[in-house]
N, C-alpha and C positions, 0 to 999 in steps of 0.2 A: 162717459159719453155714450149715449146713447145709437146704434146700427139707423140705419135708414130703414131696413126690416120692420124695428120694432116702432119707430114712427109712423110707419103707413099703418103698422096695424093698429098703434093707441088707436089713430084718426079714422080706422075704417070701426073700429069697437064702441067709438063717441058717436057715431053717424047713423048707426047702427038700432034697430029694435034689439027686445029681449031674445024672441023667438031666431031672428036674423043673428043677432052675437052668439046664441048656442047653437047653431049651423054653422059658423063663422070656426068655431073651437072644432065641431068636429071635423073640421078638414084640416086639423092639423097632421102633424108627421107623426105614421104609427111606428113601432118596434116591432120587430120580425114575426111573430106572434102574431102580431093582432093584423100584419098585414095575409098570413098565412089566414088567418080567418075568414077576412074577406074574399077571399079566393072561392074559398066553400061557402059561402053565402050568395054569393051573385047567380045572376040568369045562367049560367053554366057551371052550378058550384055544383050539381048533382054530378058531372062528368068529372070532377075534379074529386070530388070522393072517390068514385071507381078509380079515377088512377091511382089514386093514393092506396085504396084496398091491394090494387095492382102491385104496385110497389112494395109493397109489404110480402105479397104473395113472391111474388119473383126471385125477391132479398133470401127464403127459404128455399128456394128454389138452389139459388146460386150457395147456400151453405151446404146443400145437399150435392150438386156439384164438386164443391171445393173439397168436403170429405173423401168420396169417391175417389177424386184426383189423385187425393192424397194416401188412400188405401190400394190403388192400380196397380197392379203390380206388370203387364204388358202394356208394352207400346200404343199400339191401336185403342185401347182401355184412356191412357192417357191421354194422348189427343182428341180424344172423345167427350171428357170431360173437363178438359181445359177449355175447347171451343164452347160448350156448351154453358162454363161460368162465364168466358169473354161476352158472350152473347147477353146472358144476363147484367153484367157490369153496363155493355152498351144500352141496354133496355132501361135501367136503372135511372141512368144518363139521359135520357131522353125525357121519362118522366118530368124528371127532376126540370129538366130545360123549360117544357109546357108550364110547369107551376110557376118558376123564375120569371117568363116571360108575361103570364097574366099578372102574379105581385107589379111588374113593370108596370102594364096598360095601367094597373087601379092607380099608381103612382100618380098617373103622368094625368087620368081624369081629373084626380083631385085637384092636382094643381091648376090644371084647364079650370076647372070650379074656382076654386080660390082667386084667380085672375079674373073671371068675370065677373067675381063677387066685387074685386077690388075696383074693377072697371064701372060698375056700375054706380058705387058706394061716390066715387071721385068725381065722375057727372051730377050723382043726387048734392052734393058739397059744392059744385063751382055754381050750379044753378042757383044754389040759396043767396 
């Protein structure tokens, strides 16, 4: 038996042109990948590289840190270097947060998309 899901979409794919059904596919659900892509691709995907470069830079940062830590032999030397990988852990974190939260927005347009498309697909159908 067939979802409701995939009924509205046979009927929105019959309703549909060629050009309108392959815009229709690509607003399907990506995999982790391909949504990380989108990130670096949009109106703010150049800022979303620097972070990324960011991120990479800092991760070196904080293994340089953690060696350090780990070679201290005083006190003062330790706390020094332990604050300074927490600092990079939270920086890490943060990053990471900004990326998660754009993957999020691209999420939630598509869907916005997809409903419109389905909205409007359902009006051009009850008119005929």
């Amino acid at each position: 038996m067939k979802s409701d899901k995939e009924k509205i979409d046979e009927l929105i794919k019959e309703a549909l042109s060629v050009e309108e059904a392959k815009f229709y596919e690509d607003l399907d659900e990506q995999n982790l990948l391909g949504k990380l892509g989108q990130v670096h691709k949009g109106k703010t995907g150049w800022l979303a590289t620097i972070m990324t470069i960011m991120h990479v830079l800092i991760f070196i940062v904080f293994v340089f840190c953690t060696i350090r830590f780990l070679n201290a032999e005083e006190t003062n030397e330790l706390i020094k270097w332990a604050s300074a990988g927490f600092l990079c852990i939270i920086f890490m974190g943060m990053l990471k947060l900004y990326i998660w939260m754009q993957m999020d927005k691209n999420d939630i347009l598509r869907e916005v998309k997809r409903l419109e498309l389905q909205v409007s697909v359902l009006l051009n159908l009850t008119e005929k």
